[in-house]
N, C-alpha and C positions, 0 to 999 in steps of 0.2 A: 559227614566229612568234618575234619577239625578245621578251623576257624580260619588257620595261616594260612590253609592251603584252599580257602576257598576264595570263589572270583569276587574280583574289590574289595576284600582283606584288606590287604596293605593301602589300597589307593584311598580306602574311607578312614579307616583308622588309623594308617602308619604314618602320618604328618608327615609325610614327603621327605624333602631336604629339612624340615627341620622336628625336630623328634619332641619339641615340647609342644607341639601343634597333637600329639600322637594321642591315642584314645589314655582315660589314666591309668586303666592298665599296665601297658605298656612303660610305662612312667621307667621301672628299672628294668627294662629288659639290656639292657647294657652291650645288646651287640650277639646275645647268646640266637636269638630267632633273626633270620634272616628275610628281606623279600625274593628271595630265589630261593626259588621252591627246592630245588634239588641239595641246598645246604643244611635243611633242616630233618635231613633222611635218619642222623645217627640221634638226635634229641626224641625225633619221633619212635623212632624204634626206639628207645629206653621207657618212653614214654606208655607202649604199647603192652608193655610187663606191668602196669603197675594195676591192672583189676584185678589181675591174678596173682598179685601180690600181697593183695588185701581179701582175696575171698570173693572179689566180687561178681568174676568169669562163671562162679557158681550160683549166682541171684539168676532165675531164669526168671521170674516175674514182680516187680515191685508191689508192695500191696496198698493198697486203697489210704488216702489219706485224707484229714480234713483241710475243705481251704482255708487258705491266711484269708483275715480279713480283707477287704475288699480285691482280691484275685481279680484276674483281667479287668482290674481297672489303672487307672495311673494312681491311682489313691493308695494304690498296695505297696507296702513298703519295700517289695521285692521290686516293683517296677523303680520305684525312685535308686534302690541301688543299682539297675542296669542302665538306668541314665549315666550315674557314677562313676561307671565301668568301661563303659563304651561309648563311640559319640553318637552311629546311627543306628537309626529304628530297626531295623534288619537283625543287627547282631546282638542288638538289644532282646529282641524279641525271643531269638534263639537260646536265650542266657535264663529269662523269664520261664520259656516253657521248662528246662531243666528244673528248676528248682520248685517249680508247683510242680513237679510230679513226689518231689519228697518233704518240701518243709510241710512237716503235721499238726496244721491247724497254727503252728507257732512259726518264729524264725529270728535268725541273728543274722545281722550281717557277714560274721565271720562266715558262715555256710556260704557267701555270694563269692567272697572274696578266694575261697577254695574253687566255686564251680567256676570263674570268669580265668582263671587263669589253668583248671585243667581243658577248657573250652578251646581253648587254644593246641592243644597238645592231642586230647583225645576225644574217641566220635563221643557225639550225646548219649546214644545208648549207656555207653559203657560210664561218662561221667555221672548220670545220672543212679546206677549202680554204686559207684564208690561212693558218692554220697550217702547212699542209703547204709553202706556197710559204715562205713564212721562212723556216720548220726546215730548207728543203733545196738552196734555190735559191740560190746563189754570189753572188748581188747581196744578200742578205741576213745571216741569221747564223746556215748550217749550223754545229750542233755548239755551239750555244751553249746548247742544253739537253737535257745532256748530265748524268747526278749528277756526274761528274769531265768539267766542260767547257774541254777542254784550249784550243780555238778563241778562248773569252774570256780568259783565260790570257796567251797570247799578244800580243791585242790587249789587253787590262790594260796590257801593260808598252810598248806601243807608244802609249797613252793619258799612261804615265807619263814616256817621253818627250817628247812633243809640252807636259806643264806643264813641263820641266825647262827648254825653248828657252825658253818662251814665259812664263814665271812662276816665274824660276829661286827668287825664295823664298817662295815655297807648297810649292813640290816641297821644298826643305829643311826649312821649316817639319813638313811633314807625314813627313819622315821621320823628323827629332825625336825626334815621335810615335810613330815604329815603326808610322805607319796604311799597308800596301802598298794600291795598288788592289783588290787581288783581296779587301780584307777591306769594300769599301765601294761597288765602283763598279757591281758585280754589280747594284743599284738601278737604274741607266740607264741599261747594255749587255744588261744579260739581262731586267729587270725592265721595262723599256721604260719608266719611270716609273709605273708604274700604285704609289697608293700613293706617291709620292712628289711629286705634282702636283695640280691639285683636276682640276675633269675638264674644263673649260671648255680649258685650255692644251693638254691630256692630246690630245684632237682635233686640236691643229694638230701637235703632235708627231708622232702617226702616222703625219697625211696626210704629211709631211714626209718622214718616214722609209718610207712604203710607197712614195713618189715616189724619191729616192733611194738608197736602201737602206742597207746598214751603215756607210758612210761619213759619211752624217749623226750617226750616234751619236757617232765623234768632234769632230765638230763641236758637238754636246750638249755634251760633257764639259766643254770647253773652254768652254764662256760658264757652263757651270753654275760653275766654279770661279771662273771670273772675276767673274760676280757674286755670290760668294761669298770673296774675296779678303779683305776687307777684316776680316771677322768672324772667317775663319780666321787672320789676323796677329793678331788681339788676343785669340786665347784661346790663353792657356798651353800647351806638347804636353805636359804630364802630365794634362792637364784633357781626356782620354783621348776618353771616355763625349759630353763637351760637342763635342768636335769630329767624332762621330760622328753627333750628329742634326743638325748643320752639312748634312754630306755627305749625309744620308739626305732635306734641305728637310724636316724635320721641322716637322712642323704647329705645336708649341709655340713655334717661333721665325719660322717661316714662315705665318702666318696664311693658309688659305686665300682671307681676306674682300678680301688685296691681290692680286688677280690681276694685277694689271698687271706684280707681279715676275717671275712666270713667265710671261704673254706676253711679256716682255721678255727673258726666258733665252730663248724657242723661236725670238724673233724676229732676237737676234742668233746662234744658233745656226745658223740662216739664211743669214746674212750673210759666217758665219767662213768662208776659205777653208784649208783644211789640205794644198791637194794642195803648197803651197808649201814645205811640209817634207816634200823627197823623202828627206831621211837620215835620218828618223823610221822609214821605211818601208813609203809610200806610191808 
């Protein structure tokens, strides 16, 4: 059963009357997940297409993998991010067994931060399938959580040419700054936005991306920066720290209450086409 709809969901994790009390998760759900179950019938049904959007409805069996170090213990870096995620051991736990069925020997937190917030949406069976199809399948982004994810790495820097065509001074701008991708973008290639979007946009985004796969990510980057241009030109690059919660749509600057900013990043995110820079490396 998904997460919201099961008993003391809300009463353990939903901070009550006051929502910073709320698991971190939840941090921007911004009103999109309800505690009345019958409100969250139309998110769930969207929700419900998305194995079979990626391929996953076709995984009949996951296969064997090695544990992360110190597995079923607290020591394991998977439990310390379900502490992260959630407040009680319950749902913690549930978060835990998903992802030792797939992280392979290795792990990144971005893989936590994708299963804790499909955990919510769809059963474990089926989150623990789309995991496996991302983490492995070539239309996606094998090897991108990875603790040294060489695969994002790479596309980082293939990221950080497609601003330099495209937005020759931001990419100067930010190198100024000494900000490389690999110190910030890790948020919206590995991190899938979860945490850096409220959740209502966070939806179109995946569908987006479970529809086309890692290609879209570029595509992300690229409107995220773009609409973000203007605020990165006018903050100083020594003003370090400021142009870091720029890149991370930090909630303090990016209020979750405008969604329309981030339907408007996913929506031209959409629209960009990137295959048109073949000397990027496309």
């Amino acid at each position: 059963m998904v997460l919201n709809r099961q008993p003391k969901f809300w009463e353990e994790e939903g901070g009550g009357e006051n929502p910073a009390l709320a698991a971190p998760l939840l941090d921007r759900n911004s009103g999109l997940l309800s505690t009345e179950a019958d409100a969250n019938t139309a998110v769930l049904a969207r929700a419900a297409k998305w194995a079979a959007l990626c391929g996953a409805d076709s995984v009949t069996e996951l296969p064997p993998v090695q544990e992360v170090k110190g597995a079923g213990t607290s020591e394991s870096i998977i439990w310390r991010d379900a502490e992260r995620t959630f407040k009680t051991e319950p749902f913690r736990k549930q978060m835990i067994q998903v992802l030792e069925l797939v992280a392979d020997g290795d792990y990144h937190q971005g893989m936590g931060y994708f299963c804790g917030f499909l955990l919510l949406l769809v059963p474990p069976s089926d989150v623990s399938k789309i995991l496996h199809r991302v983490g492995t399948d070539d239309k996606y982004t094998p090897g991108y959580w990875k603790g040294q994810p060489e695969a994002f790495v790479r596309d980082a820097m293939v990221y950080q040419r497609l601003v330099k065509a495209r937005m020759p001074e931001v990419a100067a701008h930010l190198e100024l700054a000494s900000l490389v991708p690999e110190a910030y973008a890790q948020k919206w290639f590995v991190g899938l936005c979860v945490h850096a979007m409220p959740f209502g946009p966070l939806l179109e985004l995946f569908e987006a991306f479970l529809e086309e796969g890692h290609m879209f990510l570029f595509k992300l980057s690229v409107a995220i920066v773009s609409a973000i241009k203007t605020h990165i030109l006018q903050t100083k690059p020594a003003e370090v720290n400021k142009l870091f919660e720029l890149l991370r749509l930090d909630k303090k600057l990016f209020a979750d209450d405008d969604q329309g900013f981030f339907h408007d990043i996913v929506k031209a995110a959409k629209a960009t086409d990137v295959t048109e820079d073949d000397d990027q490396g496309f």
